[in-house]
ZADO-1210 file (C-alpha; in nm, 4 decimals, padded with zeros to 6 digits):
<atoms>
<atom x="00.0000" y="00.0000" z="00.0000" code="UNK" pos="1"/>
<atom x="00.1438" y="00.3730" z="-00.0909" code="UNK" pos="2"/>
<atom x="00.0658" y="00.6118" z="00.1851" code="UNK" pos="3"/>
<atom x="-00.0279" y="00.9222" z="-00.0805" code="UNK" pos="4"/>
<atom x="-00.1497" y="01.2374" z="-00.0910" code="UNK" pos="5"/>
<atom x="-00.2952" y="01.4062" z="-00.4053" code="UNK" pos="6"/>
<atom x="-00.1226" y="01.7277" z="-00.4921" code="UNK" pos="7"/>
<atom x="-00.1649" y="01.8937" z="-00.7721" code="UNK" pos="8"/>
<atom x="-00.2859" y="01.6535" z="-00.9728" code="UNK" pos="9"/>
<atom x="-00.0306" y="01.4073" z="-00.8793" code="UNK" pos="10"/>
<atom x="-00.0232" y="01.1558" z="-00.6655" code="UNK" pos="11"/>
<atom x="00.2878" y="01.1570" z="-00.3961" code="UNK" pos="12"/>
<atom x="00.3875" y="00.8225" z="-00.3167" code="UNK" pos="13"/>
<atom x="00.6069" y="00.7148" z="00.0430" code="UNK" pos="14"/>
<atom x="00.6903" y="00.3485" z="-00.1185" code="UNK" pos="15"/>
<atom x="00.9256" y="00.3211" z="00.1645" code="UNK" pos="16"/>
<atom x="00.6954" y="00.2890" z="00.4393" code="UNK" pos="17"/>
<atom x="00.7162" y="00.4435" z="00.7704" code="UNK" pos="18"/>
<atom x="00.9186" y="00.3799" z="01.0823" code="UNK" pos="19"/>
<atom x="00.7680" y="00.4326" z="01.4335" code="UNK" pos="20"/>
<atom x="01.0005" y="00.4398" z="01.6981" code="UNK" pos="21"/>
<atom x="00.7333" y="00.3715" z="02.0080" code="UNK" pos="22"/>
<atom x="00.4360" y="00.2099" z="02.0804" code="UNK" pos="23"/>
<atom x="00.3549" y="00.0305" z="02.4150" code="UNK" pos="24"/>
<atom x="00.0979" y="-00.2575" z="02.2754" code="UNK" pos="25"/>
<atom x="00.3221" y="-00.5040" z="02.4290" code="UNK" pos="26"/>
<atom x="00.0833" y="-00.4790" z="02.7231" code="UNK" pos="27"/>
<atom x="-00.2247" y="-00.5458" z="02.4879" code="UNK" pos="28"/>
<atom x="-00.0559" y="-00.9025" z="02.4222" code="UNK" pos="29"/>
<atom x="-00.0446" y="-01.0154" z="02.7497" code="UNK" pos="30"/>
<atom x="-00.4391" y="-00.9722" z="02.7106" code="UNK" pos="31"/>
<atom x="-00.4686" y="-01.2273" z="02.3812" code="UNK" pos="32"/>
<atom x="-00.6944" y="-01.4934" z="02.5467" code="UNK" pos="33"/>
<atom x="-00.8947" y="-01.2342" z="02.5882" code="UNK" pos="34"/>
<atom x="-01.0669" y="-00.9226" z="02.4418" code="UNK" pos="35"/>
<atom x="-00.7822" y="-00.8551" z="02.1792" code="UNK" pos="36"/>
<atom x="-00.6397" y="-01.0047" z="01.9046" code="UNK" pos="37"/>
<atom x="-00.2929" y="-00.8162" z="01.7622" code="UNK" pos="38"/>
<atom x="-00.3710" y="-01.0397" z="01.4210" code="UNK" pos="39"/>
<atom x="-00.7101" y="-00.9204" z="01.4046" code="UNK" pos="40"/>
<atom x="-00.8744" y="-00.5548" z="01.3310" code="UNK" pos="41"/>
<atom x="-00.9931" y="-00.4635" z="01.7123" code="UNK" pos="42"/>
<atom x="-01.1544" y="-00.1683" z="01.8884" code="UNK" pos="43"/>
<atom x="-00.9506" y="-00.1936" z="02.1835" code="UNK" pos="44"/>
<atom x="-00.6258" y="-00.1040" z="02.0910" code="UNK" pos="45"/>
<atom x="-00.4304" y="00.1813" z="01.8699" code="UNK" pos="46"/>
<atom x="-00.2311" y="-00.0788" z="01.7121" code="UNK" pos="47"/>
<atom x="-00.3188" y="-00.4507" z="01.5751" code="UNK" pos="48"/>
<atom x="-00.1555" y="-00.5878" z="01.2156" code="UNK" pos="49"/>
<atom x="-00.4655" y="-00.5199" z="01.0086" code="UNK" pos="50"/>
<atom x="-00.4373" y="-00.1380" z="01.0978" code="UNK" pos="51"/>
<atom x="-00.0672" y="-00.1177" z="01.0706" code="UNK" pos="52"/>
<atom x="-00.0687" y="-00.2840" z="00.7513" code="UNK" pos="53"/>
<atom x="-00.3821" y="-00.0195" z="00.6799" code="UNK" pos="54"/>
<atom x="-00.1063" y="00.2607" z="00.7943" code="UNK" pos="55"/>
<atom x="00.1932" y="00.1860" z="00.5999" code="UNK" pos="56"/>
<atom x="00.4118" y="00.0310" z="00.8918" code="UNK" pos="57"/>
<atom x="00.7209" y="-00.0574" z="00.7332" code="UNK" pos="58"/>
<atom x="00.9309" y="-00.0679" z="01.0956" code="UNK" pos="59"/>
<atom x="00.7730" y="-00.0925" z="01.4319" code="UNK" pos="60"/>
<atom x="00.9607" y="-00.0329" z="01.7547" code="UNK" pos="61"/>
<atom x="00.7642" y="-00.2394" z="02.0312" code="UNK" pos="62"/>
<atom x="00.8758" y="-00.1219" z="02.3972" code="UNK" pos="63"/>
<atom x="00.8319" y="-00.3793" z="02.6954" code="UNK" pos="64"/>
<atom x="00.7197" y="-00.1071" z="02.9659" code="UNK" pos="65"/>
<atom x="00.8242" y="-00.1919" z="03.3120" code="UNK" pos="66"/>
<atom x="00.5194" y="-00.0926" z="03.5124" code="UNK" pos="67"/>
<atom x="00.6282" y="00.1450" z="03.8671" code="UNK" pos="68"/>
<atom x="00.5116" y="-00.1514" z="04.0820" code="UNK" pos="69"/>
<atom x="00.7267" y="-00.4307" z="03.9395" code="UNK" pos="70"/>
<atom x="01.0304" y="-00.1628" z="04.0412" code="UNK" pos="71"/>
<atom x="01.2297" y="-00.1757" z="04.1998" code="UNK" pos="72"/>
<atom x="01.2598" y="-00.5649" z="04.2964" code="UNK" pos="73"/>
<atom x="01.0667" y="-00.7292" z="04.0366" code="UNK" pos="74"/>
<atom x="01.1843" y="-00.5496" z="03.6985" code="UNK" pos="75"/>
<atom x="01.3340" y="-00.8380" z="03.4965" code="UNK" pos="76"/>
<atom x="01.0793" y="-01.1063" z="03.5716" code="UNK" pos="77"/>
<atom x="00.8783" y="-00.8067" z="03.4331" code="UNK" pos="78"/>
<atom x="01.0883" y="-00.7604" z="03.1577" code="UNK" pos="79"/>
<atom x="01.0597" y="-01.1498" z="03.0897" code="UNK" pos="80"/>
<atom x="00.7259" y="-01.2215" z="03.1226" code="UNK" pos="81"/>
<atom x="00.6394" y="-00.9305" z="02.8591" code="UNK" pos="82"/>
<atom x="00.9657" y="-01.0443" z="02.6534" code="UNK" pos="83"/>
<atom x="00.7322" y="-01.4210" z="02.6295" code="UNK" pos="84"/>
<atom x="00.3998" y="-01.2491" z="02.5729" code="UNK" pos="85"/>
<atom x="00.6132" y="-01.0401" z="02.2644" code="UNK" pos="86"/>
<atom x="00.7738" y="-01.3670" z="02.1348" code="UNK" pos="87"/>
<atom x="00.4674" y="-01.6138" z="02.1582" code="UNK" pos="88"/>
<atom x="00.2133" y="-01.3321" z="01.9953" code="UNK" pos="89"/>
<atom x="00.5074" y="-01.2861" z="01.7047" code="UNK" pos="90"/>
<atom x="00.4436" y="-01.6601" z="01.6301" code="UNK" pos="91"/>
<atom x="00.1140" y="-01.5916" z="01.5563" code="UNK" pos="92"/>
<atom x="00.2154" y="-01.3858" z="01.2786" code="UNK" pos="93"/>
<atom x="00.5149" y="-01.4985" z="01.1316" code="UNK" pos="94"/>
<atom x="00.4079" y="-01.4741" z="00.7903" code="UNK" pos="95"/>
<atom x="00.3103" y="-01.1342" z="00.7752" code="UNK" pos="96"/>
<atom x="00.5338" y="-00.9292" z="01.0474" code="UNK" pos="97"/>
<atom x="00.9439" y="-01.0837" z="01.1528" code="UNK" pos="98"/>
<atom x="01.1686" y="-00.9396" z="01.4428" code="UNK" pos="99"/>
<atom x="01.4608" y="-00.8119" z="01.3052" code="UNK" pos="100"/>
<atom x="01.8046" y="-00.7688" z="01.4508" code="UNK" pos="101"/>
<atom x="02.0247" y="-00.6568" z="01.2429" code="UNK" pos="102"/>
<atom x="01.9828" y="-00.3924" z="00.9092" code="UNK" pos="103"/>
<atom x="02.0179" y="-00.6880" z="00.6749" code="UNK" pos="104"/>
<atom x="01.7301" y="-00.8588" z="00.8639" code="UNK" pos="105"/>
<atom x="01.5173" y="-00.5562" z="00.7962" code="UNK" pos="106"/>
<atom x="01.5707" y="-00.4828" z="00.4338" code="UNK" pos="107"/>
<atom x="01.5294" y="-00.8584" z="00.3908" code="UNK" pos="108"/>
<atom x="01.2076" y="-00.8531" z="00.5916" code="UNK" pos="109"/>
<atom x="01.0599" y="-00.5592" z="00.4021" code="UNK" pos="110"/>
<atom x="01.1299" y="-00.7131" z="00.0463" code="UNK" pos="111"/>
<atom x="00.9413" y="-01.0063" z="00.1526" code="UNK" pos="112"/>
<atom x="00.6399" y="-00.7483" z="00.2140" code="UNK" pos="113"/>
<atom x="00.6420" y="-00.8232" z="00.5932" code="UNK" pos="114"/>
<atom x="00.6482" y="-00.5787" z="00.8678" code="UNK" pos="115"/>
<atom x="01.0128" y="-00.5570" z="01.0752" code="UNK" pos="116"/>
<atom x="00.9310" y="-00.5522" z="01.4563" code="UNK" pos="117"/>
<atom x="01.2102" y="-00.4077" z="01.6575" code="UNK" pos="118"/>
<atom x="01.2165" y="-00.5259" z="02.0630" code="UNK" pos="119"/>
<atom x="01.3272" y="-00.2238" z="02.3083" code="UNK" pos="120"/>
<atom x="01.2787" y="-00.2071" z="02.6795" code="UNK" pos="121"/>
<atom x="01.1503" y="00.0883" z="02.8453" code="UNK" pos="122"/>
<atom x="01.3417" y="00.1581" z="03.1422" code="UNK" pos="123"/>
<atom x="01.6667" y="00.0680" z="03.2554" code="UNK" pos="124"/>
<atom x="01.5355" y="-00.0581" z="03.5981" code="UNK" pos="125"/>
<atom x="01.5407" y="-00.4116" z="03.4286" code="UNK" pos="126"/>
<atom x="01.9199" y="-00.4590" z="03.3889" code="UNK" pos="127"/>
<atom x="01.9046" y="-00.4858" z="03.8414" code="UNK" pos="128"/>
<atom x="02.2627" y="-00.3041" z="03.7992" code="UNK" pos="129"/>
<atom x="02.4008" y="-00.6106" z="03.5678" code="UNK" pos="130"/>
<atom x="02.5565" y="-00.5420" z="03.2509" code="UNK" pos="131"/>
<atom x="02.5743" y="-00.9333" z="03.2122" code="UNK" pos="132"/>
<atom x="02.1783" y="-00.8876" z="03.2350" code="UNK" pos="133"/>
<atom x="02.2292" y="-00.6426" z="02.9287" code="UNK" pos="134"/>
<atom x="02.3725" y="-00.8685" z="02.7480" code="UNK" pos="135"/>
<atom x="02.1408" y="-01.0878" z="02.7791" code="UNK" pos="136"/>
<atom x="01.8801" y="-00.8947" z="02.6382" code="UNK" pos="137"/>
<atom x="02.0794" y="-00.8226" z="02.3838" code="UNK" pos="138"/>
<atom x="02.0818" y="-01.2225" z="02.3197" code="UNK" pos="139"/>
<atom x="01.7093" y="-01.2338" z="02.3628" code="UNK" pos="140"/>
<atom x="01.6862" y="-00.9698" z="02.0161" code="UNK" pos="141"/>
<atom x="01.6569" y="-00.6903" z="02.2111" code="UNK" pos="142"/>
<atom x="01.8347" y="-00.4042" z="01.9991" code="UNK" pos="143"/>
<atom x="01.7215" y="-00.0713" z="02.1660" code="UNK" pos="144"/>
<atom x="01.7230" y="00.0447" z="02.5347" code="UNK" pos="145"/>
<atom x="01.5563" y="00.3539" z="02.7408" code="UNK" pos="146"/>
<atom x="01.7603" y="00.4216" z="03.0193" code="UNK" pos="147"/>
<atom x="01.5231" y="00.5409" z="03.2120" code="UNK" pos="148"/>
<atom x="01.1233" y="00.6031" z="03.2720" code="UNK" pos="149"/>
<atom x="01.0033" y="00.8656" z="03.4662" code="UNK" pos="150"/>
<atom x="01.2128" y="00.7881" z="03.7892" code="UNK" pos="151"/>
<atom x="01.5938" y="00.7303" z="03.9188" code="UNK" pos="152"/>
<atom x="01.7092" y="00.4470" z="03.8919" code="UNK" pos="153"/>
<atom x="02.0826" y="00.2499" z="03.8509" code="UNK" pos="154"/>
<atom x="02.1716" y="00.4222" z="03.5317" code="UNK" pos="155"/>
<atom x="02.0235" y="00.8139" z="03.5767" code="UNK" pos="156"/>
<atom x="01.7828" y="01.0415" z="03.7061" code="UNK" pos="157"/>
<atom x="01.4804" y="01.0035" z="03.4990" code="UNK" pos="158"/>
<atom x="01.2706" y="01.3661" z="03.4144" code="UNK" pos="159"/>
<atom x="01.0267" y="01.3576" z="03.7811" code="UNK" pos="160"/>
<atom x="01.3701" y="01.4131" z="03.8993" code="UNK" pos="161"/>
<atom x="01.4635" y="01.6865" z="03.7087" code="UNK" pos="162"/>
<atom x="01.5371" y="01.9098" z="03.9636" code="UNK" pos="163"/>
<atom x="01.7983" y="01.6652" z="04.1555" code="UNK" pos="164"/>
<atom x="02.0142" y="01.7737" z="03.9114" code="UNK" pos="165"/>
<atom x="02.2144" y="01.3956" z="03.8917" code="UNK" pos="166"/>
<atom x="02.3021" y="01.2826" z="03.6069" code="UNK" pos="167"/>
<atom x="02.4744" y="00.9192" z="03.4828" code="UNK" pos="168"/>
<atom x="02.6025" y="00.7049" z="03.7569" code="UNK" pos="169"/>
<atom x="02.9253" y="00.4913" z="03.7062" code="UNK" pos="170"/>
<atom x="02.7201" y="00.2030" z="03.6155" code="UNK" pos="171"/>
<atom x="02.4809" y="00.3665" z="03.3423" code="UNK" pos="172"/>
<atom x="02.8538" y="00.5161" z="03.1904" code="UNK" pos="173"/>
<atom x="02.9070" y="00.1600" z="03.1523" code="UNK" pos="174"/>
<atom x="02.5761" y="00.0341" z="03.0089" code="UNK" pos="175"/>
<atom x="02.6577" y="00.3656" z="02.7294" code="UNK" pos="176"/>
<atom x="03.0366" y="00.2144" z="02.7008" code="UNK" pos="177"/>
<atom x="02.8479" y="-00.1326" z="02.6369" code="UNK" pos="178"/>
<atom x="02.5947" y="-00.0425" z="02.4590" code="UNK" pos="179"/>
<atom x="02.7762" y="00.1231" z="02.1688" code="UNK" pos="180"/>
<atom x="02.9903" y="-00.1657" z="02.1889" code="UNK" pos="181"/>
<atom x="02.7036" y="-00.4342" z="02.1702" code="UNK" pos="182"/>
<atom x="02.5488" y="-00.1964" z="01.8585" code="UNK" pos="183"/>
<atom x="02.1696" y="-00.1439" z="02.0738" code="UNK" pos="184"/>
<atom x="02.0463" y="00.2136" z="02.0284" code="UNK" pos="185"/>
<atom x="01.9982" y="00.4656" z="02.3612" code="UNK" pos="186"/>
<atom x="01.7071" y="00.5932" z="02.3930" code="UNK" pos="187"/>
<atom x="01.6855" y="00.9006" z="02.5899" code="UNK" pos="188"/>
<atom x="01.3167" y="00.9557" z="02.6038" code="UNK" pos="189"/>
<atom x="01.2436" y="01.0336" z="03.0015" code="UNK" pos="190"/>
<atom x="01.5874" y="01.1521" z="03.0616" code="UNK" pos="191"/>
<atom x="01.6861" y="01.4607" z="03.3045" code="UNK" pos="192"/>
<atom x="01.8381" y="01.7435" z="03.1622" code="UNK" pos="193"/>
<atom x="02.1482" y="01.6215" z="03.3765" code="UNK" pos="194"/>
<atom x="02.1305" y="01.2552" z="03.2447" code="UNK" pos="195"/>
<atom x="02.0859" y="01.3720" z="02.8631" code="UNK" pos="196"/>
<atom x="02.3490" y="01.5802" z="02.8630" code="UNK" pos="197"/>
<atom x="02.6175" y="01.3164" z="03.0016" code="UNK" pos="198"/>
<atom x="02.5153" y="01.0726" z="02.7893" code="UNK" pos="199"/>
<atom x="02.5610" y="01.2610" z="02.4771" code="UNK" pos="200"/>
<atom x="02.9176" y="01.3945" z="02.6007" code="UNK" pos="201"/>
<atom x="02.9947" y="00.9982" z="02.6558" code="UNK" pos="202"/>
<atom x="02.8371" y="00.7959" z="02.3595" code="UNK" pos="203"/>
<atom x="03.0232" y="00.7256" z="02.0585" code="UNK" pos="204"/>
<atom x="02.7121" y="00.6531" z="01.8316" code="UNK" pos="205"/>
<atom x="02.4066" y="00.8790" z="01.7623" code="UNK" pos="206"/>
<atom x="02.1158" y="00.8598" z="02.0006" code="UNK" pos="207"/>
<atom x="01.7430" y="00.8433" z="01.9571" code="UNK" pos="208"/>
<atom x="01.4787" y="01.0320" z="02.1761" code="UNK" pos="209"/>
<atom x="01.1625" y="00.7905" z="02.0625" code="UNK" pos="210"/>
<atom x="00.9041" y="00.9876" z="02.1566" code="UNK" pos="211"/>
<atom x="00.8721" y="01.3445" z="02.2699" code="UNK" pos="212"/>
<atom x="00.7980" y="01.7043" z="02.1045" code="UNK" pos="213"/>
<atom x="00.9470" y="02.0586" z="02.1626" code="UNK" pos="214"/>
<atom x="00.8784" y="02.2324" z="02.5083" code="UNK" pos="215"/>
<atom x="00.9166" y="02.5680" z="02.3180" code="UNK" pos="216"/>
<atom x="00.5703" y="02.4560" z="02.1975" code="UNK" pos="217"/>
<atom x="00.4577" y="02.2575" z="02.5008" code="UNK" pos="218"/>
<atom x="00.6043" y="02.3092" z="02.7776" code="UNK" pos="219"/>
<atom x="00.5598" y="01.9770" z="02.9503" code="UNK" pos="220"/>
<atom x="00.9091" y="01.8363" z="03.1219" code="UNK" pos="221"/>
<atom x="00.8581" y="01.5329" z="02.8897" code="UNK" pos="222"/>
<atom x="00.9533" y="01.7522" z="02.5829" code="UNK" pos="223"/>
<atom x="01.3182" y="01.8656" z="02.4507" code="UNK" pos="224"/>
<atom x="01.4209" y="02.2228" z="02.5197" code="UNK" pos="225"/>
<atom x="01.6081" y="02.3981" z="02.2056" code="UNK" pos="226"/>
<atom x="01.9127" y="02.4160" z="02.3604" code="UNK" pos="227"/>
<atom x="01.8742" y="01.9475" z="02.3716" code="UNK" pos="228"/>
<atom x="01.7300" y="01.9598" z="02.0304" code="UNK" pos="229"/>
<atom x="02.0640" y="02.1425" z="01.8936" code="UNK" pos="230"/>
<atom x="02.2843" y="01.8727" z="02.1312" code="UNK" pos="231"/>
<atom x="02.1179" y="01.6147" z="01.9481" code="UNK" pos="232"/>
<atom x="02.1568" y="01.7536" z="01.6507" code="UNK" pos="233"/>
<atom x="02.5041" y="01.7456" z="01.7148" code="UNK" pos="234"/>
<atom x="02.5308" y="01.3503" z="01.7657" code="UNK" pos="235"/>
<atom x="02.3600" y="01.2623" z="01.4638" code="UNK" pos="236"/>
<atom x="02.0319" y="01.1425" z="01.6491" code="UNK" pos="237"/>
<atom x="01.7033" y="01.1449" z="01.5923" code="UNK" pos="238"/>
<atom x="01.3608" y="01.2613" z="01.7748" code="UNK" pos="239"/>
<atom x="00.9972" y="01.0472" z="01.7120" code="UNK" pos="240"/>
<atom x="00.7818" y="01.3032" z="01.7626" code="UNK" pos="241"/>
<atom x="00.4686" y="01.1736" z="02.0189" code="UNK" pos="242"/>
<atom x="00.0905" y="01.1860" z="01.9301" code="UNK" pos="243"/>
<atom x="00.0390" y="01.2160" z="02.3264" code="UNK" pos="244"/>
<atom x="-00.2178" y="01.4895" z="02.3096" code="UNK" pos="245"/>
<atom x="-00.0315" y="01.6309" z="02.6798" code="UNK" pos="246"/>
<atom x="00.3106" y="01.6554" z="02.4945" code="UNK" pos="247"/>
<atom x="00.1464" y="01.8579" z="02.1924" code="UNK" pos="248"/>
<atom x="-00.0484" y="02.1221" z="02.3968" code="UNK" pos="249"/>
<atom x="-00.2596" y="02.1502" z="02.7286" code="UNK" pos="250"/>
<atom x="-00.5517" y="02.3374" z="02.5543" code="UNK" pos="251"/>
<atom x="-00.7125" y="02.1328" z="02.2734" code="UNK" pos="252"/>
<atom x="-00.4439" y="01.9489" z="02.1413" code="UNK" pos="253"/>
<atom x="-00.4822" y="01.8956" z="01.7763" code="UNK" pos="254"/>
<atom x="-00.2508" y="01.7483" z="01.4672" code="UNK" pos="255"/>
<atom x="-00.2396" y="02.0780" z="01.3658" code="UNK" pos="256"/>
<atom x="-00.0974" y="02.1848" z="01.7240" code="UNK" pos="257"/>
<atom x="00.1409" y="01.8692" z="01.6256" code="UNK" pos="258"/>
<atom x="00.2330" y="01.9867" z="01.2898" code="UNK" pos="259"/>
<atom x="00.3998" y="02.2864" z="01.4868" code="UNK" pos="260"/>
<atom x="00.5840" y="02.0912" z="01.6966" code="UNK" pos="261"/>
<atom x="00.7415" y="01.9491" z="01.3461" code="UNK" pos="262"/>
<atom x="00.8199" y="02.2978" z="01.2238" code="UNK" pos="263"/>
<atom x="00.9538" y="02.3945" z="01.5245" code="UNK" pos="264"/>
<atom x="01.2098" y="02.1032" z="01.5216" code="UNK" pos="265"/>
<atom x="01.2737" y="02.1342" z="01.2064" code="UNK" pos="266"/>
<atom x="01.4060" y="02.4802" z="01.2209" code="UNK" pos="267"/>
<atom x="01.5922" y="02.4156" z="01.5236" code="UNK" pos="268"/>
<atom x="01.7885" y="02.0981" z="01.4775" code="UNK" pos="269"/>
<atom x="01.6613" y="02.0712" z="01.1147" code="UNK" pos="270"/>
<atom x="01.4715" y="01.7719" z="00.9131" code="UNK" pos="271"/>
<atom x="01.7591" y="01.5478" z="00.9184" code="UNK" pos="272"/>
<atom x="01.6594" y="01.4890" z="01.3040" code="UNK" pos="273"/>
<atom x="01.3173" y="01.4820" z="01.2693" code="UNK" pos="274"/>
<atom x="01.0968" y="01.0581" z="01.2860" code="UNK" pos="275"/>
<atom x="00.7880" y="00.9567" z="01.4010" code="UNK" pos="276"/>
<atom x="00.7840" y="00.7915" z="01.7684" code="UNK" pos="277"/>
<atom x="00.3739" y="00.8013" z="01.8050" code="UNK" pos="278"/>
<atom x="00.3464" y="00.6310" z="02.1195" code="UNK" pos="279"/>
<atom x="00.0694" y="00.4387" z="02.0502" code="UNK" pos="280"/>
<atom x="-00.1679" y="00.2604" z="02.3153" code="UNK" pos="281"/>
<atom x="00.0720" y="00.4132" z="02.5938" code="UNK" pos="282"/>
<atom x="-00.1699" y="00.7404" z="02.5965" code="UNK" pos="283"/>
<atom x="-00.3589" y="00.6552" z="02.8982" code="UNK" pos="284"/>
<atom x="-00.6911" y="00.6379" z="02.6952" code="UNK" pos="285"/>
<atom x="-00.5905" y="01.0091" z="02.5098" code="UNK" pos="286"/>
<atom x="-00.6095" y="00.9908" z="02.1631" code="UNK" pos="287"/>
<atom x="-00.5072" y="01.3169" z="01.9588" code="UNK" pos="288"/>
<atom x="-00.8286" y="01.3817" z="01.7250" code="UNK" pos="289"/>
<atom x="-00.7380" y="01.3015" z="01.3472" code="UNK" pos="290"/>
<atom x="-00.4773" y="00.9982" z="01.4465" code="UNK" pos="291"/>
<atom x="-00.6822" y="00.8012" z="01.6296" code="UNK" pos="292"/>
<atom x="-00.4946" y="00.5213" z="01.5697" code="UNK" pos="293"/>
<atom x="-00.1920" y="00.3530" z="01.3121" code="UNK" pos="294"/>
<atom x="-00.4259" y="00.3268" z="01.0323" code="UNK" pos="295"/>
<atom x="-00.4494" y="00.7482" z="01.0341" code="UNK" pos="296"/>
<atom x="-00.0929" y="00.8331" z="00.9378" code="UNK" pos="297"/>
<atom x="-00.2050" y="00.9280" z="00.6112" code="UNK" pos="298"/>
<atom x="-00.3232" y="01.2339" z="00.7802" code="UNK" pos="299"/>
<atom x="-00.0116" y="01.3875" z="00.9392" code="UNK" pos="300"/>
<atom x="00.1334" y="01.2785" z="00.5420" code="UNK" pos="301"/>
<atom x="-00.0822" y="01.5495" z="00.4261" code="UNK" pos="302"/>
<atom x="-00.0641" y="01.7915" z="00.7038" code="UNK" pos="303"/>
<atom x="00.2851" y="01.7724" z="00.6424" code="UNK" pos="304"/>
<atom x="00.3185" y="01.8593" z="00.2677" code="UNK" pos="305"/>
<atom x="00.0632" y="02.1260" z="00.3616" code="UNK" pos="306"/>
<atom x="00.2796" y="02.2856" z="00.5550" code="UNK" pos="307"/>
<atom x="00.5295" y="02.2960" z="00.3071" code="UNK" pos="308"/>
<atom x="00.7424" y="02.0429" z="00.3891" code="UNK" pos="309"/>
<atom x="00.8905" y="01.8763" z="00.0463" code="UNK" pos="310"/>
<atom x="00.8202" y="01.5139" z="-00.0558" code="UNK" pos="311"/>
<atom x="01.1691" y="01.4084" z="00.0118" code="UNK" pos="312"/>
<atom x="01.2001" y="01.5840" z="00.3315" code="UNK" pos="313"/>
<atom x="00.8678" y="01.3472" z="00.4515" code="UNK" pos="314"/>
<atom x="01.0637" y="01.0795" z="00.3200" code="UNK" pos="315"/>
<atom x="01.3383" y="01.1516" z="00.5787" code="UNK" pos="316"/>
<atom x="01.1159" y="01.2169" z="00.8742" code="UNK" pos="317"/>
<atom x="00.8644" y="00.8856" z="00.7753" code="UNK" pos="318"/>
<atom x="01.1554" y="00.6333" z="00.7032" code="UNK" pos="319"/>
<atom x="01.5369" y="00.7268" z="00.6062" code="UNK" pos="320"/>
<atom x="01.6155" y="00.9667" z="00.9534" code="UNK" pos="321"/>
<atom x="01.5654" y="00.6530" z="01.1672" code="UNK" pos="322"/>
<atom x="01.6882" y="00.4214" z="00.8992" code="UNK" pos="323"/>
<atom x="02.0413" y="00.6077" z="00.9303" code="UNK" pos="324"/>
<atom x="02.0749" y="00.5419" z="01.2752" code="UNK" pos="325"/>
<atom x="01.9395" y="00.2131" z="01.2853" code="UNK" pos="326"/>
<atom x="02.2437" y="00.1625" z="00.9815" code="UNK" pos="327"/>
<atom x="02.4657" y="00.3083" z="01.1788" code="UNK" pos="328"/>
<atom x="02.4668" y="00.1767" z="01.5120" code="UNK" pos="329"/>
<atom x="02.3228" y="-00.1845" z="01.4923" code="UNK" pos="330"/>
<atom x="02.5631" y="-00.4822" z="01.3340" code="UNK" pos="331"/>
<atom x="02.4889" y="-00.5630" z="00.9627" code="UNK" pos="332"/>
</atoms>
């Protein structure tokens, strides 16, 4: 399916697909048995295959979430038990969607006309202060990391404490030694100020914030001031801009609220730096109007040309921005 828009009198085509660096539907699958189905079109859920097949999904980043009350003594049997609800619900659809761990696996995976599922983990809480743990995940396909959620934990202050003012610990300078070694992306989505800035003055490979917006236009703690956008910028990273309607604006959020939030970036760190990290089903019930779910993307598509943003410029910020890092950091 091409993901158009007709301008013109032409039809502009996306063959490439689209990457989405977050969604949290990981937590849908531990429901299978009952109400949902991720192989079946469902009104429960933002994402299921149907819809992201109906939305262009080319790449998928699925997050295993570590909930606050598995933390902080029960975060990898967490970690496991939604790493088994991933795997056994992938089985399911083998045919149509593959996890991928390595760039080769992808482009093979997307000539076959399947979907590419990448595995992350959302919080750093489960490595327990283990780098063998680390590896381990990195053995179980797990190619991307978020150092932290919300809180501190072993690696960094995450963004509630902001104001702390700490930064990485001597273990999470080792998880960034190992994990440019390994070739797993850091994510600093949730990050303190403190604990984004070390990182970038420590890693070696670009970076990826998977899902956040620009506090210049919302100024929620969740979103990157200019000042981080231009730091990332400078490490060759990239930002997924959320559809969480409380990153995009606290009075009627809208996608044309959102579309600002791309501008904004865009002149500030420029297009290069720019993906799409929608945050699907981890919205707490929100929904922005007008991308209700996967199967809308067509929509920001056109509110992006119609802001003026050029067909190959979309291109970069839909698929090839995320594709370079993905390039760069994982092992062929």
């Amino acid at each position: 399916m091409d993901i158009f828009k007709k301008e013109e009198g032409q039809l502009v085509k996306f063959n490439e697909g689209i990457i989405d660096a977050h969604c949290d539907t990981v937590h849908y699958f531990t429901q299978e048995k009952g109400f949902y189905r991720f192989s079946q079109k469902n009104i429960s859920a933002q994402v299921d295959l149907p819809r992201m097949q109906a939305g262009n999904i080319k790449v998928q980043f699925f997050a295993l979430y570590i909930e606050p009350e598995y933390k902080p003594c029960h975060a990898l049997k967490r970690c496991l038990q939604l790493l088994d609800y991933f795997y056994r619900t992938m089985e399911t659809c083998h045919d149509r969607l593959e996890v991928v761990c390595s760039s080769s696996d992808l482009m093979r995976v997307n000539s076959e006309g399947k979907i590419a599922a990448v595995l992350t983990v959302e919080g750093g809480e489960a490595l327990e202060g283990d780098l063998g743990v680390l590896r381990a995940l990195y053995r179980l396909g797990v190619r991307g990391l978020g150092l932290t959620w919300n809180q501190r934990n072993q690696i960094a202050d995450g963004v509630w404490e902001r104001e702390a003012g700490g930064g990485l610990t001597r273990f999470g300078k080792k998880v960034i030694k190992e994990m440019n070694d390994m070739g797993m992306i850091i994510d600093l989505a949730h990050m303190a100020e403190k604990s984004f800035d070390d990182v970038l003055l420590l890693t070696t490979q670009p970076v990826v914030v998977s899902h956040a917006n620009a506090r210049a236009i919302c100024d929620h703690p969740r979103n990157l001031t200019d000042d981080q956008l231009k730091l990332l910028q400078k490490n060759g990273g990239v930002i997924g801009l959320s559809f969480y309607p409380d990153f995009i604006f606290f009075v009627n959020p809208d996608l044309e609220k959102l579309l600002d939030h791309f501008e904004h970036i865009a002149e500030i760190a420029g297009i290069d730096h720019l993906g799409i990290g929608s945050d699907f089903d981890g919205m707490e019930g929100k929904y922005l109007q007008g991308l209700d779910d996967v199967s809308f993307l067509h929509f920001l598509i056109q509110g992006l040309l119609s802001r003026g943003f050029k067909k190959e410029d979309v291109s970069k910020i839909l698929w090839g921005n995320f594709l370079r890092v993905i390039n760069k950091v994982w092992k062929q």
